[in-house]
C-alpha positions as CSV (number, residue, x, y, z in Angstrom):
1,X,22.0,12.3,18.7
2,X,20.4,9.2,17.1
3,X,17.3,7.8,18.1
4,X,17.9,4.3,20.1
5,X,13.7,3.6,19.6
6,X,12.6,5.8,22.8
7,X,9.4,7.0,22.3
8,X,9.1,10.5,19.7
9,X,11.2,8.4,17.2
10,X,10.5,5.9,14.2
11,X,9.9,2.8,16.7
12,X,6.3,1.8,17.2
13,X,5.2,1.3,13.9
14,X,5.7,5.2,13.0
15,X,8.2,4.2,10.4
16,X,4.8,1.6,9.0
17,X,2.5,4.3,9.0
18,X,4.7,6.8,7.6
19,X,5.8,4.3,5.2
20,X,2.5,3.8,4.0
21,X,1.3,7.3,3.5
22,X,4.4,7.8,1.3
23,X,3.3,5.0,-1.1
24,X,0.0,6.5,-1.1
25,X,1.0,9.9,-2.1
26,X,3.3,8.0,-4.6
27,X,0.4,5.7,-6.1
28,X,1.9,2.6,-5.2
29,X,-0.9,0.2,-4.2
30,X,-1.0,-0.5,-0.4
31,X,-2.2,-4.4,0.3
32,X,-2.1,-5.0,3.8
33,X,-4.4,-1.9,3.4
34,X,-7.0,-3.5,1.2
35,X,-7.0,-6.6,2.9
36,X,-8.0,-4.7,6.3
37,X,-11.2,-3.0,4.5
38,X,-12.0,-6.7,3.0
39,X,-11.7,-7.7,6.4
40,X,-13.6,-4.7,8.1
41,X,-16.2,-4.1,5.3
42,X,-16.2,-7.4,3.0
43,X,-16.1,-10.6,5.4
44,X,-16.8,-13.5,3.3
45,X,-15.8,-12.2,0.1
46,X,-13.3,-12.9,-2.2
47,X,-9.6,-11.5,-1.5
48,X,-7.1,-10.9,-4.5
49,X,-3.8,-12.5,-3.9
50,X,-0.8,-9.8,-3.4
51,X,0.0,-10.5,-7.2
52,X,-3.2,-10.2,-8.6
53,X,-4.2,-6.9,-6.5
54,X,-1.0,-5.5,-7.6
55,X,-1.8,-6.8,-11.4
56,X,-4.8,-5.2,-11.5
57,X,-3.2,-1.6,-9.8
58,X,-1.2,-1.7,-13.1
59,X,-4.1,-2.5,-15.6
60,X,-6.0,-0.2,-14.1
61,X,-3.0,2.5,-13.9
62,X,-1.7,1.9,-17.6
63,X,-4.0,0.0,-19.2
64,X,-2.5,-1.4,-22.4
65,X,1.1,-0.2,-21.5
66,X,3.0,2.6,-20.2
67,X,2.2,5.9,-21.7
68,X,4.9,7.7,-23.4
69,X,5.1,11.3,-24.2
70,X,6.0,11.0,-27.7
């Protein structure tokens, strides 16, 4: 039987948080995620745009390009 959003399914932002631990454990960056601990722990400071947090996940990832095996 399908789940029509009653509670114990994915509705409630349990499909979000799930979601977001399965990018983590993949190594995709998670923005909404660092602009919460700018938030929390930064006020004031300076906030990457989406492009240039995910800019500098890559750089910092693969540096001068992917890595190849051979």
């Amino acid at each position: 039987m399908r789940n029509s959003g009653r509670e114990g399914g994915w509705a409630g932002g349990r499909l979000e948080v799930f979601m977001r631990a399965f990018k983590q454990v993949c190594g995709m960056p998670d923005y909404p995620g660092y602009l919460a601990h700018m938030t929390e722990r930064h006020p004031g400071g300076s906030v990457l745009t989406e492009r240039e947090f995910f800019e500098s996940f890559v750089s910092a990832r693969y540096g001068n390009g992917a890595s190849r095996c051979c």
